[in-house]
C-alpha positions as CSV (number, residue, x, y, z in Angstrom):
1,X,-64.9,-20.9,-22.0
2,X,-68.6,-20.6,-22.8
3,X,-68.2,-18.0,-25.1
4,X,-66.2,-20.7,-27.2
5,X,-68.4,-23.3,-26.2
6,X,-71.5,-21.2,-28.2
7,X,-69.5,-20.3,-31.3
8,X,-68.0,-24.1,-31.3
9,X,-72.3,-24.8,-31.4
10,X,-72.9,-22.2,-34.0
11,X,-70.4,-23.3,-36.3
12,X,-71.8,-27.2,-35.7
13,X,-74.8,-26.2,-36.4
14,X,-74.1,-24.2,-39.6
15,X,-72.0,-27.0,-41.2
16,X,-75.0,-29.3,-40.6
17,X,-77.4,-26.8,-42.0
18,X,-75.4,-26.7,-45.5
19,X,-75.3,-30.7,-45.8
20,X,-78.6,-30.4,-45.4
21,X,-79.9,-27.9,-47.7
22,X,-77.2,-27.8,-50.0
23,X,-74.2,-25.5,-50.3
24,X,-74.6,-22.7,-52.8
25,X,-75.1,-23.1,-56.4
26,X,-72.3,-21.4,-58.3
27,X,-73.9,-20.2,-61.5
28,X,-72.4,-21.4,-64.2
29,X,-71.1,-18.7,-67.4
30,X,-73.8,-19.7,-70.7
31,X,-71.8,-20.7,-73.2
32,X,-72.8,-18.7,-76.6
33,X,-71.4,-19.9,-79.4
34,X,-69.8,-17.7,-82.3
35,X,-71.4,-17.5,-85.5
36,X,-69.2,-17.9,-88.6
37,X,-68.8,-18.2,-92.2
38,X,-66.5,-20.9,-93.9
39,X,-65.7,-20.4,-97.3
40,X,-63.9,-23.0,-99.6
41,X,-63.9,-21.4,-103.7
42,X,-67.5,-21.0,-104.5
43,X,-69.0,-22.6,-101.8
44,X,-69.9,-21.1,-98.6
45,X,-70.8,-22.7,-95.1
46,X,-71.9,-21.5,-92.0
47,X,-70.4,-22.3,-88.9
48,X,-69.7,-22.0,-85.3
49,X,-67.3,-21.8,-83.0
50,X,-66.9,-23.1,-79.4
51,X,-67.0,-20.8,-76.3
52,X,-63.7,-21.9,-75.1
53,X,-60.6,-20.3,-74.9
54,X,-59.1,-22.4,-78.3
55,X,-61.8,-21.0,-80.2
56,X,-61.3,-17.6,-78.8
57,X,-57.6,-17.4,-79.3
58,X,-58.2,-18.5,-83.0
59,X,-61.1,-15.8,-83.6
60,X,-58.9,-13.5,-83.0
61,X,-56.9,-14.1,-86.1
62,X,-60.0,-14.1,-88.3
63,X,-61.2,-13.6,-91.0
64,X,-58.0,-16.0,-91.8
65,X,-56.9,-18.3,-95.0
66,X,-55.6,-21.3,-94.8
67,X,-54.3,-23.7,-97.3
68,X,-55.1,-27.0,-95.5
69,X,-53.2,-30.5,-96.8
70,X,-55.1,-33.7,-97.0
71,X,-54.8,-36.5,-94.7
72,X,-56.5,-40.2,-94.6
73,X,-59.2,-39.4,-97.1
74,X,-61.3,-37.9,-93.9
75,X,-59.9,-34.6,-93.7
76,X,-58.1,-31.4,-93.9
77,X,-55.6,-29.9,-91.6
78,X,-53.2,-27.0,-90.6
79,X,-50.3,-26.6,-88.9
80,X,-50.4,-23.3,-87.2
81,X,-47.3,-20.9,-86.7
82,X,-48.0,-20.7,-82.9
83,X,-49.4,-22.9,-79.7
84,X,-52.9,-22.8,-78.6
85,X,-53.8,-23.2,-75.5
86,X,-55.8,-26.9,-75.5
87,X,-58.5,-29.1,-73.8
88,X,-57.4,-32.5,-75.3
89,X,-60.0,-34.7,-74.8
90,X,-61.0,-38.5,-76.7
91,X,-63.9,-37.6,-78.9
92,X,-64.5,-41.5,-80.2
93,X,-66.8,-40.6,-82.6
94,X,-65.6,-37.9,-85.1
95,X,-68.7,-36.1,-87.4
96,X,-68.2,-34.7,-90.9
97,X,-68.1,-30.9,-90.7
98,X,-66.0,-31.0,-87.1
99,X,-63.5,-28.5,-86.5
100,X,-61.0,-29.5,-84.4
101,X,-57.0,-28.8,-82.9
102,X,-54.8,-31.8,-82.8
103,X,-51.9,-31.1,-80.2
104,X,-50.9,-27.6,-79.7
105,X,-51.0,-26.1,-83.2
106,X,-52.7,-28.3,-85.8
107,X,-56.2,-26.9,-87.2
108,X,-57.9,-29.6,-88.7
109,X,-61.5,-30.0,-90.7
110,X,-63.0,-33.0,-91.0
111,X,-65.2,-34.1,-94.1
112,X,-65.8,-37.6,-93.1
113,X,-67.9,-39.3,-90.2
114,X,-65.9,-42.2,-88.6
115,X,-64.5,-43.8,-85.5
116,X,-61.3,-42.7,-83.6
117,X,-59.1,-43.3,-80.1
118,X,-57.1,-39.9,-80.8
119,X,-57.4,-36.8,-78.3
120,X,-58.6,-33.5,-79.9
121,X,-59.9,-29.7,-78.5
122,X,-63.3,-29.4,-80.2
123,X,-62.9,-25.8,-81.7
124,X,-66.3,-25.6,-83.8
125,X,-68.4,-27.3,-86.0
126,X,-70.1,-26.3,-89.6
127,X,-73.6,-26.9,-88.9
128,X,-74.1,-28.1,-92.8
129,X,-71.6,-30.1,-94.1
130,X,-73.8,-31.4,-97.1
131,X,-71.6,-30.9,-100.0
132,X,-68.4,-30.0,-98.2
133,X,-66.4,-33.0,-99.5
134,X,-66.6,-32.2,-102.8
135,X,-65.9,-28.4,-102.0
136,X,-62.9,-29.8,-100.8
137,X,-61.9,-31.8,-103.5
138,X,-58.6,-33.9,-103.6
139,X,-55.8,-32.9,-102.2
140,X,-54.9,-29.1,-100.6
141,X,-58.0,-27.0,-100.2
142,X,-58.0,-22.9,-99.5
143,X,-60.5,-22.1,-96.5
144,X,-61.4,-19.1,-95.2
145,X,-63.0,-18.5,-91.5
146,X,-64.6,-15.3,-90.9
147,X,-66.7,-14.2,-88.2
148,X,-70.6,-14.0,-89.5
149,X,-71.2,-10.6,-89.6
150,X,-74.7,-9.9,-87.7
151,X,-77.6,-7.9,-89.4
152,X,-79.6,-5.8,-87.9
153,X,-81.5,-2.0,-88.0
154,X,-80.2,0.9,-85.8
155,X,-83.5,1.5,-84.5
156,X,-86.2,-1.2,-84.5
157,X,-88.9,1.6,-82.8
158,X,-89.2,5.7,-83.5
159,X,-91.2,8.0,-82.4
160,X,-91.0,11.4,-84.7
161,X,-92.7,14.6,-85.1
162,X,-94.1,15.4,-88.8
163,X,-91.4,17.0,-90.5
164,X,-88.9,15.8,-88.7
165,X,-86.2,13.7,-90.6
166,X,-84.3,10.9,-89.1
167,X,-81.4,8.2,-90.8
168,X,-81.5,4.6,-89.5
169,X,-79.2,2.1,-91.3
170,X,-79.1,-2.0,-91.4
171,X,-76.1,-2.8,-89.9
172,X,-74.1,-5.7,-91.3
173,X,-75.5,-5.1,-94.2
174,X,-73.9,-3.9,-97.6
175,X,-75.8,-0.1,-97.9
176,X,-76.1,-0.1,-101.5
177,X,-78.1,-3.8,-101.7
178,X,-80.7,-2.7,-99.5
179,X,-84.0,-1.8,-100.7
180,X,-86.2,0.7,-98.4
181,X,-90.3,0.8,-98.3
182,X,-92.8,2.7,-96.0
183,X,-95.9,0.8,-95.5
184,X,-97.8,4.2,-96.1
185,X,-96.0,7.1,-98.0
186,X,-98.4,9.8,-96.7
187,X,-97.3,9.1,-93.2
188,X,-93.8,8.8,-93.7
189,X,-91.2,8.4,-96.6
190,X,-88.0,6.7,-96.4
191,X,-85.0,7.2,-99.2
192,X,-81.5,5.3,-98.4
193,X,-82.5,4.6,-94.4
194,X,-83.4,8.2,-94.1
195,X,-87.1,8.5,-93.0
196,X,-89.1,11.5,-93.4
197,X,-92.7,12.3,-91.4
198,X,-95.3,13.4,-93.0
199,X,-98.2,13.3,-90.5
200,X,-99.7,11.8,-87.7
201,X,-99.6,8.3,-88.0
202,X,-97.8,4.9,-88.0
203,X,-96.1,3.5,-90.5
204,X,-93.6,0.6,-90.9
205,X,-90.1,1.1,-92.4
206,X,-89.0,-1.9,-93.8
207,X,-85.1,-3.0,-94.8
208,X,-84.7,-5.9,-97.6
209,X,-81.5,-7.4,-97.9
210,X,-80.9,-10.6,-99.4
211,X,-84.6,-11.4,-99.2
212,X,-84.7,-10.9,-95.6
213,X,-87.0,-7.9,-93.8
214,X,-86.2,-6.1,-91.1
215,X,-88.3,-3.8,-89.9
216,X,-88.6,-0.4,-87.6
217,X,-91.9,0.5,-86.4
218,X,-92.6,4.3,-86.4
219,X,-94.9,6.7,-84.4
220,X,-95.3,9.8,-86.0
221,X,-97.7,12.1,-83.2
């Protein structure tokens, strides 16, 4: 009896402990977005999509065309050939470059800013729409979602020995539009990603592609 007396007590004791300090935070997931490109004829726009499980279900069918109808001079939609799963919610305010699902299986981009009591699953958003209407135009429209494709070096340090020879490559990145330069030939060369050491030194390899630099510091001892 006073063995259950004591754990009756310690149990008390503990519940009043947690409304007093708090039960445990459960850390929440971070929700990263995923980059992506939309493009409409000429005209290209970047994008995201949502980290939910619409947005994921539709990544997977990327990159993707669709030929999207027109609807109430506001935007563009799609009916898909399957069901998504869906977190319908009322959005009141819809913003021009939305990307939403109406019901189950309609994809639908919005051009136009405006007011509305309908329930949607926010899916993504292009992050620009300046100029999107008129990419549009009247009437169907041919879009194209693709994943952003993400740049970046191999290697962003190296360490070498001179005469040693070693290939780093920007990934992403179309091989034949990027331009290579060594900061100081006589400590190492670079031809195509593939750096050479010369001597002791350091030297930075840098990677242009589409006026951007990326660059790989390199210890040559």
């Amino acid at each position: 009896m006073q063995n259950s007396y004591k754990k009756s007590c310690t149990i008390a004791l503990l519940f009043i402990l947690l409304l007093a300090f708090g039960f445990p935070a459960v850390k929440a997931r971070a929700e990263k977005p995923t980059a992506i490109i939309i493009d409409i004829g000429n005209n290209s726009f970047e994008g995201v999509f949502y980290d939910n499980e619409t947005a994921r279900e539709l990544l997977k069918l990327m990159p993707k065309k669709f030929t999207m109808s027109e609807l109430n001079g506001n935007e563009k939609y799609k009916y898909l050939s399957k069901d998504f799963p869906t977190n319908e919610r009322r959005v009141n305010k819809i913003k021009a470059g939305d990307i939403m699902l109406y019901g189950l299986d309609c994809l639908v981009v919005f051009y136009k800013s405006f007011t509305t009591s309908y329930e949607y699953t926010p899916v993504g958003r292009i992050m620009n729409p300046n100029g999107l209407q008129k990419a549009l135009g009247e009437g169907q429209a041919t879009i194209k979602f693709s994943k952003k494709n993400t740049i970046k070096l191999t290697r962003k340090s190296l360490t070498l020995k001179p005469g040693q020879s070693k290939a780093i490559r920007l990934k992403g990145a179309k091989a034949e539009k990027v331009r290579w330069k060594s900061s100081n030939k006589r400590v190492a060369t670079v031809s195509k990603g593939k750096i050479k050491a010369k001597k002791a030194g350091k030297v930075t390899i840098t990677a242009t592609y589409k006026n951007k630099k990326y660059k790989c510091k390199v210890t040559i001892r």
